[in-house]
Biotite code that builds the C-alpha atoms (Angstrom):
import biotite.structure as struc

atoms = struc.array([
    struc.Atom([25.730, 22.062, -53.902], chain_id="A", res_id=1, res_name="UNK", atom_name="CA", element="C"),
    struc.Atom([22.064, 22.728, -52.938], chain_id="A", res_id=2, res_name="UNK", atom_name="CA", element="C"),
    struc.Atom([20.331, 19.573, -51.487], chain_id="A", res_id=3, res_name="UNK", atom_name="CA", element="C"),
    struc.Atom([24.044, 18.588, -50.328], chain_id="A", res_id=4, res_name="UNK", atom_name="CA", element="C"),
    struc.Atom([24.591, 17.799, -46.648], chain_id="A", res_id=5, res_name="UNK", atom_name="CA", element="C"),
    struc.Atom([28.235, 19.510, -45.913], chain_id="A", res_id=6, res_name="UNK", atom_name="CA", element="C"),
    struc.Atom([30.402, 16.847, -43.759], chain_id="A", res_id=7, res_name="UNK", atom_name="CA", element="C"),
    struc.Atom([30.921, 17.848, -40.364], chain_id="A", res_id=8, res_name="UNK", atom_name="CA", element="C"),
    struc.Atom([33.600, 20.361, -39.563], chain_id="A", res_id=9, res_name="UNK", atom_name="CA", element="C"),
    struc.Atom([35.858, 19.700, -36.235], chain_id="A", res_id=10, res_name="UNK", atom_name="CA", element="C"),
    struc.Atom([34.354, 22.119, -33.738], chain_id="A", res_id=11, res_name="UNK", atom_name="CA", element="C"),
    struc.Atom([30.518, 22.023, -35.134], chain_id="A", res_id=12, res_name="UNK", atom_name="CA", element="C"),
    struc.Atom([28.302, 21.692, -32.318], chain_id="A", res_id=13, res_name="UNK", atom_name="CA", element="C"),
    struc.Atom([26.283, 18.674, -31.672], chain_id="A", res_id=14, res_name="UNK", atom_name="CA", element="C"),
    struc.Atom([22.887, 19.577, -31.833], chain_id="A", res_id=15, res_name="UNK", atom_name="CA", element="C"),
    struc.Atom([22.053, 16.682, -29.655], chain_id="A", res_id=16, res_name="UNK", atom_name="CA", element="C"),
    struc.Atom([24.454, 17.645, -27.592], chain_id="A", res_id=17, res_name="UNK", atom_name="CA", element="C"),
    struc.Atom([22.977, 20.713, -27.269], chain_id="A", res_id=18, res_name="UNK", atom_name="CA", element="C"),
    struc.Atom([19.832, 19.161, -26.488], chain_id="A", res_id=19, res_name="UNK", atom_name="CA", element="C"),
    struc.Atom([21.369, 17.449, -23.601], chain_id="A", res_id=20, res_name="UNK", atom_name="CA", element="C"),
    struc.Atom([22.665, 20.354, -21.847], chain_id="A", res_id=21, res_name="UNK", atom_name="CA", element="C"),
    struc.Atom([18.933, 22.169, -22.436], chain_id="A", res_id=22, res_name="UNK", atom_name="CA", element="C"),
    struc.Atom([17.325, 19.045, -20.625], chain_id="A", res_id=23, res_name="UNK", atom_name="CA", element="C"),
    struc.Atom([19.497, 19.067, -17.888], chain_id="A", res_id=24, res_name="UNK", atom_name="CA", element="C"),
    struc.Atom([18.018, 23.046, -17.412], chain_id="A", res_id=25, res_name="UNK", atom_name="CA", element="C"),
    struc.Atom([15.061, 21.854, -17.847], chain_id="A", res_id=26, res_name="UNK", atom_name="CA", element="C"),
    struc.Atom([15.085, 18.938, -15.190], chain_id="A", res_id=27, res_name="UNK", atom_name="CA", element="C"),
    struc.Atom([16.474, 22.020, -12.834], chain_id="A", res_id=28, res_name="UNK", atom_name="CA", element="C"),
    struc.Atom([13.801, 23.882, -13.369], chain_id="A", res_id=29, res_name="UNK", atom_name="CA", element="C"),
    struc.Atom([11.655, 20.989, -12.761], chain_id="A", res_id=30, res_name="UNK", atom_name="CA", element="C"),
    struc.Atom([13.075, 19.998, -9.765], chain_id="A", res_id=31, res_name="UNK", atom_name="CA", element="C"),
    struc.Atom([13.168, 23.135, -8.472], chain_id="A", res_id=32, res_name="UNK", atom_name="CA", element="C"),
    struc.Atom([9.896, 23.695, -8.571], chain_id="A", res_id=33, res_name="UNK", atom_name="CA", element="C"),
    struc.Atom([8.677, 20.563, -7.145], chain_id="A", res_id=34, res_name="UNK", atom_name="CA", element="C"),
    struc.Atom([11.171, 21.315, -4.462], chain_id="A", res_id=35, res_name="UNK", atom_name="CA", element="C"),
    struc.Atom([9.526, 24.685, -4.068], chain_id="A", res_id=36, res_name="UNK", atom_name="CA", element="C"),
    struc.Atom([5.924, 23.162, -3.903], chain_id="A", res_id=37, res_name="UNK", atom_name="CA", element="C"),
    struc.Atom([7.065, 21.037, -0.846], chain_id="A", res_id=38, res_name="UNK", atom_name="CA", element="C"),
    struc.Atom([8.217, 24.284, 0.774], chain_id="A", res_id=39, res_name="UNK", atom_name="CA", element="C"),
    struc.Atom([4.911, 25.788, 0.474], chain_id="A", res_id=40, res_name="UNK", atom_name="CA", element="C"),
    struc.Atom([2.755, 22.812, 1.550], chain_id="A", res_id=41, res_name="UNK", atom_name="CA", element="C"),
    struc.Atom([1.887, 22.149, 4.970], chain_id="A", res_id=42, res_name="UNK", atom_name="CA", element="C"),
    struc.Atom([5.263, 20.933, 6.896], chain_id="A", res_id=43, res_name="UNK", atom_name="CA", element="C"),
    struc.Atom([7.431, 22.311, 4.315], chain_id="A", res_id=44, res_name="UNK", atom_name="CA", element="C"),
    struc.Atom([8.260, 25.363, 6.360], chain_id="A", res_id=45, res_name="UNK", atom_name="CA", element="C"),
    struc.Atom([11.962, 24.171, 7.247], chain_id="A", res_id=46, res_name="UNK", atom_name="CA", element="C"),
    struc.Atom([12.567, 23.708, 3.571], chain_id="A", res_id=47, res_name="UNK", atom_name="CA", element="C"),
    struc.Atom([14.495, 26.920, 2.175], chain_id="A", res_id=48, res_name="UNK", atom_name="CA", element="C"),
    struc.Atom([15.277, 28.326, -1.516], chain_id="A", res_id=49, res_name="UNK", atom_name="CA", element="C"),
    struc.Atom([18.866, 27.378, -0.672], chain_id="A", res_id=50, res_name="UNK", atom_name="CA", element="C"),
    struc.Atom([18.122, 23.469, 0.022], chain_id="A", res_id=51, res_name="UNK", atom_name="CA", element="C"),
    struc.Atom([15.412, 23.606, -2.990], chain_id="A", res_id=52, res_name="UNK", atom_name="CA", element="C"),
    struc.Atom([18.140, 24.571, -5.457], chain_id="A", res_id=53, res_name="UNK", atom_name="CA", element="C"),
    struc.Atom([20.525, 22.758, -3.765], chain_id="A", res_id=54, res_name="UNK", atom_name="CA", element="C"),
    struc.Atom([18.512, 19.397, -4.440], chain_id="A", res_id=55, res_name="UNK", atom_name="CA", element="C"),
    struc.Atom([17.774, 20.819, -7.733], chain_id="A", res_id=56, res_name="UNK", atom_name="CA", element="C"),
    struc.Atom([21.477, 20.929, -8.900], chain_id="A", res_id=57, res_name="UNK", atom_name="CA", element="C"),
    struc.Atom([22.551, 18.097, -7.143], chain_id="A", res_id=58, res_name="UNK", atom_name="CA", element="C"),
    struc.Atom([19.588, 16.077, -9.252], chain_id="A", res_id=59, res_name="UNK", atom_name="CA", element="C"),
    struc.Atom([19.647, 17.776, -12.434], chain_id="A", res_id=60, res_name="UNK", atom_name="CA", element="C"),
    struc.Atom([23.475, 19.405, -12.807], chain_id="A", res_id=61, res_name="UNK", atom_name="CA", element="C"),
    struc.Atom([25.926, 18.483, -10.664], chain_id="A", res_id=62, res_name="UNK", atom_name="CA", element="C"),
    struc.Atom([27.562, 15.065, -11.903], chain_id="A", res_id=63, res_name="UNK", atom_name="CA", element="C"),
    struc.Atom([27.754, 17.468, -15.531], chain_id="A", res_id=64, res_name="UNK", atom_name="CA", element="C"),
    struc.Atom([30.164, 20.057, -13.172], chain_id="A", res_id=65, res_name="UNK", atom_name="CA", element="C"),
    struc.Atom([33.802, 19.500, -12.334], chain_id="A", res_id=66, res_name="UNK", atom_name="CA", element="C"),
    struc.Atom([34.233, 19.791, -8.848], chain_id="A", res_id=67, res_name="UNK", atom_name="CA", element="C"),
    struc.Atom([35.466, 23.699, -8.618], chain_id="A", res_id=68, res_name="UNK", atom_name="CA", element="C"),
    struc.Atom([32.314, 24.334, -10.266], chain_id="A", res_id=69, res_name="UNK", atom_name="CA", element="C"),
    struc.Atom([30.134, 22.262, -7.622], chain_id="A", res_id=70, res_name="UNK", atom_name="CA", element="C"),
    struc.Atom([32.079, 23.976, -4.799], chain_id="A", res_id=71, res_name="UNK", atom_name="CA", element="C"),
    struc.Atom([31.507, 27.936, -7.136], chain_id="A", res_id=72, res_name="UNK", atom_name="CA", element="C"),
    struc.Atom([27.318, 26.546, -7.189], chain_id="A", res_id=73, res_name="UNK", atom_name="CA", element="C"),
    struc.Atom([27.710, 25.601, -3.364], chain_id="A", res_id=74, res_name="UNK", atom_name="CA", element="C"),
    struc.Atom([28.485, 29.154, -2.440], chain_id="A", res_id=75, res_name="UNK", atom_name="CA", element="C"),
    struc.Atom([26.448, 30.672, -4.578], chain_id="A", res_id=76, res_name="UNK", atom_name="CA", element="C"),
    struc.Atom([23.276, 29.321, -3.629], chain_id="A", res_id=77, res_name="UNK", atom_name="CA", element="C"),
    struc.Atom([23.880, 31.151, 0.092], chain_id="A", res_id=78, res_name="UNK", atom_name="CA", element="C"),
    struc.Atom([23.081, 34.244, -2.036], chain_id="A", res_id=79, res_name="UNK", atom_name="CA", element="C"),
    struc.Atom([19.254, 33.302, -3.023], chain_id="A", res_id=80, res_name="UNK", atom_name="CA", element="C"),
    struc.Atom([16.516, 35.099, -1.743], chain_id="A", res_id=81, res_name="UNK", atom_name="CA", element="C"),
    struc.Atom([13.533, 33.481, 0.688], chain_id="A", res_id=82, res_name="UNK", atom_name="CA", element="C"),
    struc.Atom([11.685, 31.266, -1.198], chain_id="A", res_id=83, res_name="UNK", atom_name="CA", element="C"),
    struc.Atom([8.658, 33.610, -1.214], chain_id="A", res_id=84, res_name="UNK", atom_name="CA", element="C"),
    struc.Atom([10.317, 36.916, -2.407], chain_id="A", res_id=85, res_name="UNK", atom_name="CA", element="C"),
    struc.Atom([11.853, 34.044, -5.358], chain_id="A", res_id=86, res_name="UNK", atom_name="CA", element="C"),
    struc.Atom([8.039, 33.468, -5.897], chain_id="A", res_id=87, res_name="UNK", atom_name="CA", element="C"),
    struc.Atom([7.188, 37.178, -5.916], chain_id="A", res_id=88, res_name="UNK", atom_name="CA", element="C"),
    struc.Atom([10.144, 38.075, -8.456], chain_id="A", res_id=89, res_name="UNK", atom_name="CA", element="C"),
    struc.Atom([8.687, 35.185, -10.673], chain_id="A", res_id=90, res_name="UNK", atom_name="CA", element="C"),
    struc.Atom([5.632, 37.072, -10.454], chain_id="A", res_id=91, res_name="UNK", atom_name="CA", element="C"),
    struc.Atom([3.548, 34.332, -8.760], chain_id="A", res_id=92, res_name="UNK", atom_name="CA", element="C"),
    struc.Atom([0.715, 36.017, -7.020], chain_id="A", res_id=93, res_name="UNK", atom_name="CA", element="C"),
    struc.Atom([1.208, 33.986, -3.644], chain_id="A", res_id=94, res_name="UNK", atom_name="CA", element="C"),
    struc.Atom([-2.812, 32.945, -3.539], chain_id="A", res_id=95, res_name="UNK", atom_name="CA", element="C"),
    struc.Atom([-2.481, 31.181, -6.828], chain_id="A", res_id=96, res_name="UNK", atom_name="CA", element="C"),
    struc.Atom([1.097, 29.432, -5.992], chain_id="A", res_id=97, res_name="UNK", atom_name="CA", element="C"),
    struc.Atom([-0.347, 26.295, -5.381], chain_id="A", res_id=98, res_name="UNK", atom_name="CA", element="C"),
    struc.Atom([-2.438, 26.330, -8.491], chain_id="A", res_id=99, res_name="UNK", atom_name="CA", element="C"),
    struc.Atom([0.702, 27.006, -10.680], chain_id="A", res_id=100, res_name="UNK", atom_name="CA", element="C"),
    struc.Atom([3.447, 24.880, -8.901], chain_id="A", res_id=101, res_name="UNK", atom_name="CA", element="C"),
    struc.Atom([1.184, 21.875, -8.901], chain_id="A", res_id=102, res_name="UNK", atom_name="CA", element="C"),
    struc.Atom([1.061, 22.134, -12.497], chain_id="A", res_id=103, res_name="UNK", atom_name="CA", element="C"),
    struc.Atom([4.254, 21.439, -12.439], chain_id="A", res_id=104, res_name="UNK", atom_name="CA", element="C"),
    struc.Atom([4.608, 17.327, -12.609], chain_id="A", res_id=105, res_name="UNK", atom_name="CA", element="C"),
    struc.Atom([1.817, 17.624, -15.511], chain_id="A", res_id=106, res_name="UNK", atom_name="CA", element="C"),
    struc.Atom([3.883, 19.536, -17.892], chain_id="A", res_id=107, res_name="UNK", atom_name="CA", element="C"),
    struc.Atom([7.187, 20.105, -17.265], chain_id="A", res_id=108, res_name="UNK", atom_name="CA", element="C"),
    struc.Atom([7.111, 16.358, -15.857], chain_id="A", res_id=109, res_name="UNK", atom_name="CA", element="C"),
    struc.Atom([5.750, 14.660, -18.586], chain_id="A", res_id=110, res_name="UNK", atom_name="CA", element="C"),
    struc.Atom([8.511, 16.358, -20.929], chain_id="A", res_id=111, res_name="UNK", atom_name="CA", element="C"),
    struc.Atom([11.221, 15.598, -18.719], chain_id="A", res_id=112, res_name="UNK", atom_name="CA", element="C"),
    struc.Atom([10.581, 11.847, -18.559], chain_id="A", res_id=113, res_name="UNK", atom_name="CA", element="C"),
    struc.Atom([10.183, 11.351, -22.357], chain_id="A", res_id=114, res_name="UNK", atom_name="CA", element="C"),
    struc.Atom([13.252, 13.610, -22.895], chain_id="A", res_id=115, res_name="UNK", atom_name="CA", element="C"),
    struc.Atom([15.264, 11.580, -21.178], chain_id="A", res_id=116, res_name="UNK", atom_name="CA", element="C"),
    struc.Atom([13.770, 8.066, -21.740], chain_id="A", res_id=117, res_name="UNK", atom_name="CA", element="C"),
    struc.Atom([14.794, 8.911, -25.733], chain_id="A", res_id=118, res_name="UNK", atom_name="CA", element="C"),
    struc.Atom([17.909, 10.186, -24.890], chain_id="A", res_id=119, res_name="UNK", atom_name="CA", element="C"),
    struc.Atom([18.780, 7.132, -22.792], chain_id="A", res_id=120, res_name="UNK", atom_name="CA", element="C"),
    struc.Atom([17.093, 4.804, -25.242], chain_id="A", res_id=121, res_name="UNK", atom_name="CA", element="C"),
    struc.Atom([19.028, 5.702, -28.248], chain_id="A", res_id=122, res_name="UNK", atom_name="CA", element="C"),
    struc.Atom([22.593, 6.023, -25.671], chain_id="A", res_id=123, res_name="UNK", atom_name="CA", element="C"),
    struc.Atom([22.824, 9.326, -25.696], chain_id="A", res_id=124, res_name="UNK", atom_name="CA", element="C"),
    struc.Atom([23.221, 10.641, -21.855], chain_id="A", res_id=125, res_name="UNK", atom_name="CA", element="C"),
    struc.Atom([26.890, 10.573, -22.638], chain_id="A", res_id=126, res_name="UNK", atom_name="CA", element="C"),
    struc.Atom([27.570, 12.853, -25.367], chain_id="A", res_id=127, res_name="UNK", atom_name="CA", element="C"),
    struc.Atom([30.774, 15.009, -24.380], chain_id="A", res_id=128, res_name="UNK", atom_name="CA", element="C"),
])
């Protein structure tokens, strides 16, 4: 009946736990791109695309991952291109990089921190 909320049905998805899974892309992406700002300041040079997204999943994905996947992401990232054609194909004009990946802790870090403070307020980090 209108107005009605129907009873959960085995097999409906959680739409916090869908939440969940889209902040752990999101904290990826994040700390990706911090990762990828440190490449691109002065000293970063040794830093590669491979050990940025490497230190992204590790941070952001891989205690979610059984271990087959870990090892499938592990090989996987050998694939990745340099860090600046990854720029280029994200269509970064490399004179305003720094402008746009030092944006980076003021928005997508400010959502990722009060994403998962609420989640880990209210016990939900866990949800299967």
């Amino acid at each position: 009946e209108k107005g009605e909320l129907k009873a959960a049905k085995k097999g409906d998805v959680s739409v916090a736990r869908t939440l969940l899974r889209l902040m752990w892309a999101t904290r990826f992406v994040y700390v990706l791109l911090v990762e990828l700002d440190r490449a691109f300041a002065p000293g970063g040079e040794k830093l590669t695309m491979k050990g940025c997204c490497s230190k992204a999943y590790d941070v952001a994905l891989k205690e979610n991952h059984p271990w087959i996947l870990q090892k499938g992401v592990a090989v996987a990232v050998n694939l990745l291109p340099t860090k600046e054609k990854f720029v280029k194909m994200l269509g970064i004009d490399m004179s305003k990089r720094e402008s746009y990946l030092e944006r980076t802790e003021k928005s997508f870090g400010v959502i990722v921190k009060k994403m998962y403070g609420f989640y880990e307020e209210k016990g939900l980090m866990k949800l299967p």
